[in-house]
Backbone as CSV, one residue per row, in Angstrom:
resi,resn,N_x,N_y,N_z,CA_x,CA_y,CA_z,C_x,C_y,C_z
1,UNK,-80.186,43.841,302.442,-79.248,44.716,301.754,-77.828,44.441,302.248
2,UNK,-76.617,44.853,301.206,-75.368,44.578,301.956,-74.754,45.926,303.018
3,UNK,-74.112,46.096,303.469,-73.347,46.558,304.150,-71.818,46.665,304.232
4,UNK,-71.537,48.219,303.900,-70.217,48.605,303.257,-69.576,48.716,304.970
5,UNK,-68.296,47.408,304.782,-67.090,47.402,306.089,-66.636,49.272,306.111
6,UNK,-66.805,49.528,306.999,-66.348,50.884,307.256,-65.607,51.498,308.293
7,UNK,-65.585,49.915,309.604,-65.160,50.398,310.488,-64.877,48.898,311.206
8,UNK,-63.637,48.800,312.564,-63.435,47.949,312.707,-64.323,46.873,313.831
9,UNK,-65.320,47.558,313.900,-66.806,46.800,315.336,-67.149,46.194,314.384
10,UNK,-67.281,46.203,312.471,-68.095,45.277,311.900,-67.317,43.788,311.487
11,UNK,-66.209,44.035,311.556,-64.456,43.039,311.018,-65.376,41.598,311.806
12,UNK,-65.878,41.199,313.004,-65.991,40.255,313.418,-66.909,39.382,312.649
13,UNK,-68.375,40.337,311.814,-68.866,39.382,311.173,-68.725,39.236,309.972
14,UNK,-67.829,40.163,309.659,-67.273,39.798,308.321,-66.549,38.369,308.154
15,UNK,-65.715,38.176,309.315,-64.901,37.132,309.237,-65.793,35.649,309.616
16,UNK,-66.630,36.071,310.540,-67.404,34.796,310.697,-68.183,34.269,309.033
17,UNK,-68.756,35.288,307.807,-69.356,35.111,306.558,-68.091,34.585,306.551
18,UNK,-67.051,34.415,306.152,-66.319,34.149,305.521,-66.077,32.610,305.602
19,UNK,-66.619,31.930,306.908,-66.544,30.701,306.855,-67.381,29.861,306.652
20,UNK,-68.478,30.582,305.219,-69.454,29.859,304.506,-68.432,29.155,303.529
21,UNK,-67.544,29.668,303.488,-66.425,28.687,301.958,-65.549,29.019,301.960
22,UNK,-64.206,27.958,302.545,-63.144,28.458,303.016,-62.037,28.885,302.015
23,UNK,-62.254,28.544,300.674,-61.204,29.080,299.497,-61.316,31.073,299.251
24,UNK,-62.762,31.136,299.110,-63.267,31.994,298.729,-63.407,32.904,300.240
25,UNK,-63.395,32.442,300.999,-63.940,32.939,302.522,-61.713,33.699,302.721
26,UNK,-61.208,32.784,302.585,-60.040,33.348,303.062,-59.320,34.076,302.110
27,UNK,-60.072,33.871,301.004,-59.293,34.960,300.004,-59.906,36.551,300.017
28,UNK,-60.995,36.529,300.810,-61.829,37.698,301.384,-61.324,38.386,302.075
29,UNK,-60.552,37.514,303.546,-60.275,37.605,304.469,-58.728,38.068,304.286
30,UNK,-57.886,37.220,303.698,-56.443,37.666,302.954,-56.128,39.310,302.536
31,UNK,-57.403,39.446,301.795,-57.579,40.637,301.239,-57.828,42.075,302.282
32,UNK,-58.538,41.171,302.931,-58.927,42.555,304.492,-57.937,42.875,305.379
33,UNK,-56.977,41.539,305.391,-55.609,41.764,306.415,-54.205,42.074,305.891
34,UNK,-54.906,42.242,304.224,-53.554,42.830,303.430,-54.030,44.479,302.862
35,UNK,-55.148,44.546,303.156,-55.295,46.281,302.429,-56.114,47.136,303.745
36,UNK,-56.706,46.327,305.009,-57.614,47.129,305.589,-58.726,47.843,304.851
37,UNK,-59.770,48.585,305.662,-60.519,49.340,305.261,-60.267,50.822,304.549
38,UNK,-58.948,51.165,304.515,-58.750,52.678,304.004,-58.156,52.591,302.856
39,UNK,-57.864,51.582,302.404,-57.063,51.492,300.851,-58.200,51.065,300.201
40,UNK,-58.251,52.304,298.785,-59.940,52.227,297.945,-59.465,50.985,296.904
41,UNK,-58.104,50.708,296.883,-58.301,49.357,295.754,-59.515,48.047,296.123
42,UNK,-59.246,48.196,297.873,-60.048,47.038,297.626,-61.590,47.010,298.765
43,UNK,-62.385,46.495,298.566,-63.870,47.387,299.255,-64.207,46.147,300.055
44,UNK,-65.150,45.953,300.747,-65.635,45.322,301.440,-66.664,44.937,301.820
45,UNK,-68.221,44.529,301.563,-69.315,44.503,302.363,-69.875,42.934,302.945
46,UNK,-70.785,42.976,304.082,-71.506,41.826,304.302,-73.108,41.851,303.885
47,UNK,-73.482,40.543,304.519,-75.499,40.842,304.638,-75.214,40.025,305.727
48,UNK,-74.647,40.818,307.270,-75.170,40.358,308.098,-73.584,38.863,308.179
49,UNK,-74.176,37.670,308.646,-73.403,36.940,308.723,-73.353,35.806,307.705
50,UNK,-74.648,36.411,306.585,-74.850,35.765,305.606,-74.086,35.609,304.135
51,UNK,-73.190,36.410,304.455,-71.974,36.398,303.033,-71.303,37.755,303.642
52,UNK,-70.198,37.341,303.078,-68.564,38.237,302.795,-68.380,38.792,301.543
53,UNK,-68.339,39.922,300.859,-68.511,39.897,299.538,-66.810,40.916,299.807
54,UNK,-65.630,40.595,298.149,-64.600,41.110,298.433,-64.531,42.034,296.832
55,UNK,-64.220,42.995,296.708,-64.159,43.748,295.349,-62.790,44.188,294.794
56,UNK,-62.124,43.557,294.353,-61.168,44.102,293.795,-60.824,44.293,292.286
57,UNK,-60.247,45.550,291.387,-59.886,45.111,289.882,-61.271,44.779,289.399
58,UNK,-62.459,44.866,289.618,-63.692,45.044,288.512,-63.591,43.338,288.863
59,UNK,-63.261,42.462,290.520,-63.771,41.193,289.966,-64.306,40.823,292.025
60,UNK,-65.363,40.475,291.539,-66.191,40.470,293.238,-66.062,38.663,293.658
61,UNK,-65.380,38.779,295.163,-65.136,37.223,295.475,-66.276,37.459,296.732
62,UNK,-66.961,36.016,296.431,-68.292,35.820,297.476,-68.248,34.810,298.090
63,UNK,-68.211,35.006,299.895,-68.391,33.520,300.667,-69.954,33.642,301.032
64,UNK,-70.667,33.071,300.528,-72.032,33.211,300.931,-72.515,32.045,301.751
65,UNK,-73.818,32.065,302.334,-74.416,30.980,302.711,-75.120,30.125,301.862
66,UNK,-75.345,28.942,301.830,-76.267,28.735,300.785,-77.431,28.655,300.513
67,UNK,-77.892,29.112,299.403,-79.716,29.903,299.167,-79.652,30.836,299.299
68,UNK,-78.686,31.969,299.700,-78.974,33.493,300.141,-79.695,34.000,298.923
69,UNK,-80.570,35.021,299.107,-81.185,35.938,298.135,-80.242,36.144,296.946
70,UNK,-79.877,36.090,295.672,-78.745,36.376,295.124,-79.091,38.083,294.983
71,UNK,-80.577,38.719,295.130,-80.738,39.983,294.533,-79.717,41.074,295.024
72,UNK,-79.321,41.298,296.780,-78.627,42.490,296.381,-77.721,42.126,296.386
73,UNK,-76.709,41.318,295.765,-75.025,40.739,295.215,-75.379,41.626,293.983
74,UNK,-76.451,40.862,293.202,-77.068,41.091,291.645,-76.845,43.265,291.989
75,UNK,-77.554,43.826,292.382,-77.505,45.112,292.673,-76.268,45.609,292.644
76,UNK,-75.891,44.982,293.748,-73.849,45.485,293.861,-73.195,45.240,292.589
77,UNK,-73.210,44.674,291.868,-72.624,44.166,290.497,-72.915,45.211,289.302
78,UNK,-74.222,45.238,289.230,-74.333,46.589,288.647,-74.101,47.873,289.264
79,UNK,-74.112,48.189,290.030,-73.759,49.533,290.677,-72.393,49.663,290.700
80,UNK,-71.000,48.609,290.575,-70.298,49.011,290.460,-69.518,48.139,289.128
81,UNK,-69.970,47.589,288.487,-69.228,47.667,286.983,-68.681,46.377,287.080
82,UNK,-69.111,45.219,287.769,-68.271,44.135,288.343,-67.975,43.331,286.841
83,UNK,-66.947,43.217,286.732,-66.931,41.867,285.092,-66.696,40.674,285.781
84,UNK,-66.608,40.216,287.123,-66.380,38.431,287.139,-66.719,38.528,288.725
85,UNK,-67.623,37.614,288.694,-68.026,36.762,290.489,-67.316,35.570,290.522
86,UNK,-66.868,35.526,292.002,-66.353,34.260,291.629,-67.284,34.167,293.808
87,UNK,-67.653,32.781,293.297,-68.548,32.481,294.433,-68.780,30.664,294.248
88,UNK,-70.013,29.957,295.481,-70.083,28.504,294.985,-71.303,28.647,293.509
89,UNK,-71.299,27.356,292.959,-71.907,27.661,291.548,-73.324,27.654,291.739
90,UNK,-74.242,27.591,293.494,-75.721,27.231,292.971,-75.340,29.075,293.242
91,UNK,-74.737,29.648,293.764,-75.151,31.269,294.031,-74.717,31.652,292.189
92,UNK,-73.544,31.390,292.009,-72.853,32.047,290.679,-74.642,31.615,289.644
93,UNK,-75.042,30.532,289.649,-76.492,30.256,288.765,-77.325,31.436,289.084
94,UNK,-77.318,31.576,290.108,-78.526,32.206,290.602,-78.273,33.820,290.020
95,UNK,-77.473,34.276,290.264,-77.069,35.863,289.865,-77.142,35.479,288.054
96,UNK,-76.538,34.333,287.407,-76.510,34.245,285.888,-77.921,34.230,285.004
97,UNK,-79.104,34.234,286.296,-80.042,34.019,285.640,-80.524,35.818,286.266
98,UNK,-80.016,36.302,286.915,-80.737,37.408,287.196,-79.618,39.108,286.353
99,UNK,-78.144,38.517,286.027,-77.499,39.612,285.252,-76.990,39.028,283.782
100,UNK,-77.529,37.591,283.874,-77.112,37.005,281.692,-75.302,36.722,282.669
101,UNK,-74.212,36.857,281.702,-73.256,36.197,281.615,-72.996,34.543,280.795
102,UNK,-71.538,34.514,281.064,-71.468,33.113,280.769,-70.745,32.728,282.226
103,UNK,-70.914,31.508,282.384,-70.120,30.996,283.341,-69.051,29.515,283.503
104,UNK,-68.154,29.570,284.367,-67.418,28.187,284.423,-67.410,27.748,285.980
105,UNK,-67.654,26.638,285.789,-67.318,25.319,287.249,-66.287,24.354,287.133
106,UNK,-65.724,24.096,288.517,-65.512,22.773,288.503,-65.188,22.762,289.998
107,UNK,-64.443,21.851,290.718,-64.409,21.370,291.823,-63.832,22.069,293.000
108,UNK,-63.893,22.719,294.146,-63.392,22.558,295.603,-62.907,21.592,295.747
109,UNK,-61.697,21.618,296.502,-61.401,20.365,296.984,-60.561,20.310,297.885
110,UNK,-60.254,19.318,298.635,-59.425,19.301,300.150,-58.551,18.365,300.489
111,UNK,-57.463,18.539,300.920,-56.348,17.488,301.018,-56.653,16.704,301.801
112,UNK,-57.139,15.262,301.802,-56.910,14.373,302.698,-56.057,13.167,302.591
113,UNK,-55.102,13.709,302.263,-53.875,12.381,302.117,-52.860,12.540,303.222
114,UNK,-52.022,11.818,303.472,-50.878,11.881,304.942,-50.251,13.055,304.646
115,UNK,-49.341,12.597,305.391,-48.147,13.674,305.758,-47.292,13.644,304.881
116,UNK,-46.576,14.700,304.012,-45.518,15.050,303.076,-44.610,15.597,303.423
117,UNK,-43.453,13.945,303.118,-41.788,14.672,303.343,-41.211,15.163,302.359
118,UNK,-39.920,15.070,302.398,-39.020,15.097,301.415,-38.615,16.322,301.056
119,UNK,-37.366,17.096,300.569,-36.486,17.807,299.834,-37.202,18.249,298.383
120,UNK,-37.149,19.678,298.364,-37.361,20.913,296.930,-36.409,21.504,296.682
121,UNK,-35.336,20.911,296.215,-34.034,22.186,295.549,-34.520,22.841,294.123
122,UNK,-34.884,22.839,293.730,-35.561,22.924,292.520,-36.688,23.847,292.527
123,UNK,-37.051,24.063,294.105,-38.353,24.909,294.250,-37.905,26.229,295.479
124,UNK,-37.798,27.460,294.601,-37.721,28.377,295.652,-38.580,29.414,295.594
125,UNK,-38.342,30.771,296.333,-39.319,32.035,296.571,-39.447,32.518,294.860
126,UNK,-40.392,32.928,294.442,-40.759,33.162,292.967,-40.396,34.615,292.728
127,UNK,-39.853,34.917,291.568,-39.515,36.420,291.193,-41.172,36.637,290.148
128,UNK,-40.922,38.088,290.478,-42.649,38.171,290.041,-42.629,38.283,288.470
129,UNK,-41.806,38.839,288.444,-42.217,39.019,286.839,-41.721,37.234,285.922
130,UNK,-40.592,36.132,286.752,-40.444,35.145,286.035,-42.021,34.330,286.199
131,UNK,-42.199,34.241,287.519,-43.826,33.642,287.241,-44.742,33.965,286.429
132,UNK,-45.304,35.040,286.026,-46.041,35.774,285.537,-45.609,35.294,284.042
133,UNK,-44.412,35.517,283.596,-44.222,34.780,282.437,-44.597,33.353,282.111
134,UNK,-44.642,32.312,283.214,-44.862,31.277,283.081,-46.856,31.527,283.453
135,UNK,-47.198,32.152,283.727,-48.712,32.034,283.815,-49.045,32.179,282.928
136,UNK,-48.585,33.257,281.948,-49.049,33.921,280.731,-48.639,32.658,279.705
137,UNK,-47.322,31.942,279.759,-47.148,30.881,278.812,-48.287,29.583,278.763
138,UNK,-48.919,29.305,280.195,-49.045,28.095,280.110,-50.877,28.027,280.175
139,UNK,-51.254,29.157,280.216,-52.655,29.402,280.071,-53.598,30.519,278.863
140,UNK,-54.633,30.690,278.705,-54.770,31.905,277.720,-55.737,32.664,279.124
141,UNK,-56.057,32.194,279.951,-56.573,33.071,281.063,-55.961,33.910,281.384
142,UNK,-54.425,33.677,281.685,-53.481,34.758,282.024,-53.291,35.637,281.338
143,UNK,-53.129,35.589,279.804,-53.256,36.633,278.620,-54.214,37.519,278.424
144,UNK,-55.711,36.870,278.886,-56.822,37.935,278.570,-57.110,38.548,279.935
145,UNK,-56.707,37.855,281.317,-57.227,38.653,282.408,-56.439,38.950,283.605
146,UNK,-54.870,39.170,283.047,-54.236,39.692,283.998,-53.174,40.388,283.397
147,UNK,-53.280,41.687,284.133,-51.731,42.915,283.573,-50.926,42.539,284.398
148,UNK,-49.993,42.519,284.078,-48.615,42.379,285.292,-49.015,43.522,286.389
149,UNK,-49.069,44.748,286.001,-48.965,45.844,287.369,-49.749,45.575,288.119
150,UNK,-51.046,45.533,287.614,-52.609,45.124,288.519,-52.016,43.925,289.799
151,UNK,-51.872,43.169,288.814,-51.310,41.307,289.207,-50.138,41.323,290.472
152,UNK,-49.142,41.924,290.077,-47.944,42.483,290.779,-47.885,43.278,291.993
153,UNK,-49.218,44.276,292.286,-48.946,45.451,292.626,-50.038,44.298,294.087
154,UNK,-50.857,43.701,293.552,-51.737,43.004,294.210,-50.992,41.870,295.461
155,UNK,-49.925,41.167,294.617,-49.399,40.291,295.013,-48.231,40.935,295.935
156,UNK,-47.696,42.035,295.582,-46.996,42.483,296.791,-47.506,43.419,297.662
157,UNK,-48.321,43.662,298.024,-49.476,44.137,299.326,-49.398,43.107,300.013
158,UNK,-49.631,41.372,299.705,-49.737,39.989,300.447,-48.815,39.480,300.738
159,UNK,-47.520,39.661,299.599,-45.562,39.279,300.240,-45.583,39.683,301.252
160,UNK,-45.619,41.277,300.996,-44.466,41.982,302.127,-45.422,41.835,303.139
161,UNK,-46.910,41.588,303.415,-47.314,41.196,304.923,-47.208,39.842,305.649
162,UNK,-46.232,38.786,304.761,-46.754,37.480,305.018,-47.819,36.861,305.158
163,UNK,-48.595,37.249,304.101,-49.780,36.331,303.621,-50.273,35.778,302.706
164,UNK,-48.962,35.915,302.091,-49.167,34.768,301.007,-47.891,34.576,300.825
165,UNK,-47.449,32.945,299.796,-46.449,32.423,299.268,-46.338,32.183,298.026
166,UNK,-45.297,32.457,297.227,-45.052,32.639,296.030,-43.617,31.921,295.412
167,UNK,-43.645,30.946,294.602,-42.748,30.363,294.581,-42.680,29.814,292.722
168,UNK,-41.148,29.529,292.630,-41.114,29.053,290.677,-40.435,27.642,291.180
169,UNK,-40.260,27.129,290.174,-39.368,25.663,289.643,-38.321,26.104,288.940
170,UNK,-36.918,25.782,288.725,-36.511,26.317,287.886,-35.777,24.929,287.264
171,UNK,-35.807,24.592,285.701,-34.866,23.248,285.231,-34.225,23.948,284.018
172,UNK,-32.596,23.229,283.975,-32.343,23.860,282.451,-31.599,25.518,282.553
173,UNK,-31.503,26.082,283.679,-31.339,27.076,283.700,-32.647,28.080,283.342
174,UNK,-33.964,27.914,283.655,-34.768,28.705,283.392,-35.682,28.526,284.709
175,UNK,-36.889,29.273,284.580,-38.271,29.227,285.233,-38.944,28.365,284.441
176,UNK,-39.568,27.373,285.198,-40.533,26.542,283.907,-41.916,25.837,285.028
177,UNK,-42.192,26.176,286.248,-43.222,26.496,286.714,-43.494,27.220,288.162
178,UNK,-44.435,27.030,288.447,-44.995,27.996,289.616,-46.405,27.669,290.420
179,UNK,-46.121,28.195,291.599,-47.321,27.767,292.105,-47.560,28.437,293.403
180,UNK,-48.312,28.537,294.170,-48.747,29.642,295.627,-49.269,29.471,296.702
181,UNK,-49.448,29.715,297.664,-50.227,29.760,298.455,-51.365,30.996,298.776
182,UNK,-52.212,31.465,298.458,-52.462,32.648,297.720,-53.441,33.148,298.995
183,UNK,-54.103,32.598,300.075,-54.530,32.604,300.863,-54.972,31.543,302.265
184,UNK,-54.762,32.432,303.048,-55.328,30.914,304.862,-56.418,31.908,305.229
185,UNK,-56.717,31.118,306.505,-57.890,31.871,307.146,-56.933,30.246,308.661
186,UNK,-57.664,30.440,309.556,-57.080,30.014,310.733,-57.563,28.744,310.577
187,UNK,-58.251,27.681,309.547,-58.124,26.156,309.003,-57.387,25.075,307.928
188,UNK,-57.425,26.524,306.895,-56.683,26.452,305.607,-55.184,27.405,304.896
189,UNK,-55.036,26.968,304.412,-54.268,27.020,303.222,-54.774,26.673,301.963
190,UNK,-54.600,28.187,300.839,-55.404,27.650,299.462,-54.195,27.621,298.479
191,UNK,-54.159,26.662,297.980,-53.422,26.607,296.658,-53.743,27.135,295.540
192,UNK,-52.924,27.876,294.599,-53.505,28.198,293.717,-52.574,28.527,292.375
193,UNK,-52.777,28.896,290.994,-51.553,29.085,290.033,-50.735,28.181,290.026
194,UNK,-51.179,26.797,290.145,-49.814,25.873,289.863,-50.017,25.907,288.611
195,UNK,-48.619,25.775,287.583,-48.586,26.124,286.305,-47.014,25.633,285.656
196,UNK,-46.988,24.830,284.779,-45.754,24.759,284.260,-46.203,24.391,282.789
197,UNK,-44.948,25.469,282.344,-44.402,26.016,280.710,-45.061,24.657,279.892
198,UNK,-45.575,24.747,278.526,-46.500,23.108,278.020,-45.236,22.250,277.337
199,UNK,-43.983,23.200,276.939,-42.242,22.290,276.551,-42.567,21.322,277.685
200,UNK,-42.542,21.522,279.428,-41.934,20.882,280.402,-43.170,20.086,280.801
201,UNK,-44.260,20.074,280.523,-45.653,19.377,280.985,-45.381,17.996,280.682
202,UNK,-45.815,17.055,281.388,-45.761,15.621,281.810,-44.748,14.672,281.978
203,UNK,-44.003,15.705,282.958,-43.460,14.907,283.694,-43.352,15.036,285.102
204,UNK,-44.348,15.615,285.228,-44.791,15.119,286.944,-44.612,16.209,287.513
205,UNK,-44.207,17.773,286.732,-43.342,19.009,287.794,-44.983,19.294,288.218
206,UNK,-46.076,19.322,287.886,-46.917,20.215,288.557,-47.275,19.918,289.766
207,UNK,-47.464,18.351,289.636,-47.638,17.100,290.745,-46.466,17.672,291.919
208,UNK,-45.146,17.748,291.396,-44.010,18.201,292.217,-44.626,19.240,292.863
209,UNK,-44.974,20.580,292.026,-44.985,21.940,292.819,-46.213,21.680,293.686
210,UNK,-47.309,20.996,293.308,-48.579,20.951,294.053,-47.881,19.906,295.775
211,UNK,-47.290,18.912,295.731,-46.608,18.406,297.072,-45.978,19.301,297.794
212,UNK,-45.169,20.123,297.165,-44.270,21.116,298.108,-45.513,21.842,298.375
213,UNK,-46.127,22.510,297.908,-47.338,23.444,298.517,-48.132,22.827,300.027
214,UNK,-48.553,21.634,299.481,-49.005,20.710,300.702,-48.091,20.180,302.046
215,UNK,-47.064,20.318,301.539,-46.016,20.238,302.643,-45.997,21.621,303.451
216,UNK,-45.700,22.671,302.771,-45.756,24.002,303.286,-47.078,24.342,304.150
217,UNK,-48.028,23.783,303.863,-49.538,24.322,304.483,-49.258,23.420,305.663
218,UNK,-49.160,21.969,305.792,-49.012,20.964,306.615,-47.968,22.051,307.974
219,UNK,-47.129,22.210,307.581,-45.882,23.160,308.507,-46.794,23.847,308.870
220,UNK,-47.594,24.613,308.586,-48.297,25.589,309.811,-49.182,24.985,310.455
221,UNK,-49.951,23.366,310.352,-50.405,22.780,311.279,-52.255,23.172,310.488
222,UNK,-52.111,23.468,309.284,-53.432,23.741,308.784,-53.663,22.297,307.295
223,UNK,-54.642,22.838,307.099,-55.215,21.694,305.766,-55.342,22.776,304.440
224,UNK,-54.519,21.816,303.537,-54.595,22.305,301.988,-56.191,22.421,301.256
225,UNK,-56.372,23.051,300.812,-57.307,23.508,299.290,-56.987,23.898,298.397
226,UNK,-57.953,24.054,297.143,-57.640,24.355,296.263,-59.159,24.190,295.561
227,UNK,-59.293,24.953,294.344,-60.042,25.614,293.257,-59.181,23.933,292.353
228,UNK,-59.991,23.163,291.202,-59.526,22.577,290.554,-59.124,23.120,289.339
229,UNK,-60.131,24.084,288.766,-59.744,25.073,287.408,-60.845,24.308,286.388
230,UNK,-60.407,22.855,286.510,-61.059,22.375,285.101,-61.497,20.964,285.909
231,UNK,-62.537,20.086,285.171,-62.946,18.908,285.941,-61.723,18.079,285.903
232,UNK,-61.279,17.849,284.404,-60.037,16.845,284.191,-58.758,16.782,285.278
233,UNK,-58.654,18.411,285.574,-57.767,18.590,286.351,-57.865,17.925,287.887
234,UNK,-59.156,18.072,288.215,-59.880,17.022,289.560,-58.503,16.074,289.555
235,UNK,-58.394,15.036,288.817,-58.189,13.775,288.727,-57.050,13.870,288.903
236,UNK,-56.036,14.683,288.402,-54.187,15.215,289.006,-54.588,15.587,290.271
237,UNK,-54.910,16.345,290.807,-55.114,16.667,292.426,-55.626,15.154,292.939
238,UNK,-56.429,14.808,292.601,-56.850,13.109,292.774,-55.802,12.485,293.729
239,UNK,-55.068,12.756,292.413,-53.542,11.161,292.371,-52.784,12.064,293.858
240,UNK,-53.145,13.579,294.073,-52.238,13.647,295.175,-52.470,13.432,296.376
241,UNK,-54.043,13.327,296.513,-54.721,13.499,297.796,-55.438,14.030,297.855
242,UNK,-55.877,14.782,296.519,-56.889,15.754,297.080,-58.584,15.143,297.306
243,UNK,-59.732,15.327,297.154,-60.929,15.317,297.289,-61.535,16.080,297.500
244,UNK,-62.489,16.158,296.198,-63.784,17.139,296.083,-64.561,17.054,296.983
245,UNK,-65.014,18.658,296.967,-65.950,18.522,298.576,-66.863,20.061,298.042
246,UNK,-67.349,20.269,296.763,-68.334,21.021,296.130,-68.119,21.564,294.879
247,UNK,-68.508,22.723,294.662,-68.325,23.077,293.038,-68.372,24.819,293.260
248,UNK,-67.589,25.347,293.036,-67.286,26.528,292.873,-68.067,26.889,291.159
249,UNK,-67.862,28.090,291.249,-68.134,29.022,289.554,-67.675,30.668,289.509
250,UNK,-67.694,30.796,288.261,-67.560,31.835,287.820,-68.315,32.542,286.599
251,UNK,-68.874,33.629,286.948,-69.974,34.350,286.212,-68.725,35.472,286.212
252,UNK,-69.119,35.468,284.150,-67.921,36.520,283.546,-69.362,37.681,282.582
253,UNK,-69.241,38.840,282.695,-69.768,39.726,282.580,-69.303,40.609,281.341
């Protein structure tokens, strides 16, 4: 069965689950050192040292082990109304065959390319509502599954503690992309929301914002990740350094 975080003697094995999958493990973890246990937005339970499970906004993030029982995740999901898991894809299968859904995969992956120099004038701290415009432009994910307040209200709980980074592009006199650091844990840095407007697409700005990100993680002496989104997309992270190293999913409810 899981076990609701309630107090701070259990925080240690929460954090140890968390380093079954370090995208998903530190966005758990992000979440615990940006809301604690007394703020009901966001909940908390383990099974032991066998998964980290994180609840926020009707969407449950899982660092599990692999093979764990999927049944009481499956339980927690119904008991509280969950519409999206996001976990690795043999667990996300395993719950899809035990609550229906549809689901999406594609790659984990990890920076192993050198060291990144060089100058970003072009790249500074992100205003929330200009990003958000550019998320909503350059995807239809952003349109169907994120409100600004939810989105906003989320993202500054993680500013104002320094734990996360948030940043736009700006060419032309506008915002025309964006991109984050959205969570660490004490190995990583996860990348995430790189995104530019589809006018400004191919000419290399995402490639741009995704280097400055990797430069920024490099400065704290940790290693980049990232979620790929789509397989095709693999192959741009590719060209930067990146390398797949499993398969994430998502079971939508």
């Amino acid at each position: 069965m899981l076990t609701r975080l309630e107090s701070a003697d259990q925080v240690p094995v929460f954090i140890r689950a968390c380093g079954h999958e370090h995208v998903f493990g530190s966005r758990a973890l992000t979440a615990l050192r940006a809301y604690g246990l007394e703020d009901s937005r966001a909940r908390f339970w383990t099974r032991g040292e066998d998964a980290a499970l994180y609840l926020a906004d009707d969407v449950l993030t899982v660092s599990a082990r692999p093979g764990m029982d999927p049944g009481p995740i499956a339980e927690l999901v119904r008991a509280e109304g969950v519409r999206e898991v996001d976990t690795n894809r043999d667990q996300c299968a395993a719950l899809q065959a035990l609550l229906g859904g549809t689901t999406e995969s594609s790659y984990y992956m990890v920076y192993r390319g050198g060291s990144l120099e060089g100058q970003f004038p072009d790249i500074g701290p992100g205003d929330l509502r200009a990003v958000f415009s550019v998320l909503q432009r350059s995807h239809t994910y952003y349109q169907t599954h994120l409100r600004f307040e939810t989105w906003a209200a989320d993202l500054r709980q993680k500013l104002d503690r320094g734990l996360m980074e948030l940043y736009q592009m700006d060419a032309d006199g506008q915002t025309v992309g964006t991109g984050c650091i959205v969570s660490e844990d004490d190995e990583c840095g996860v990348i995430a929301a790189v995104a530019v407007v589809p006018e400004y697409r191919h000419r290399g700005l995402g490639t741009r914002v995704t280097r400055f990100l990797v430069k920024r993680i490099q400065e704290k002496g940790k290693t980049p990740r990232l979620i790929s989104g789509y397989d095709e997309v693999a192959e741009l992270y590719r060209q930067v350094g990146f390398e797949s190293c499993g398969r994430w999913g998502e079971l939508y409810l």
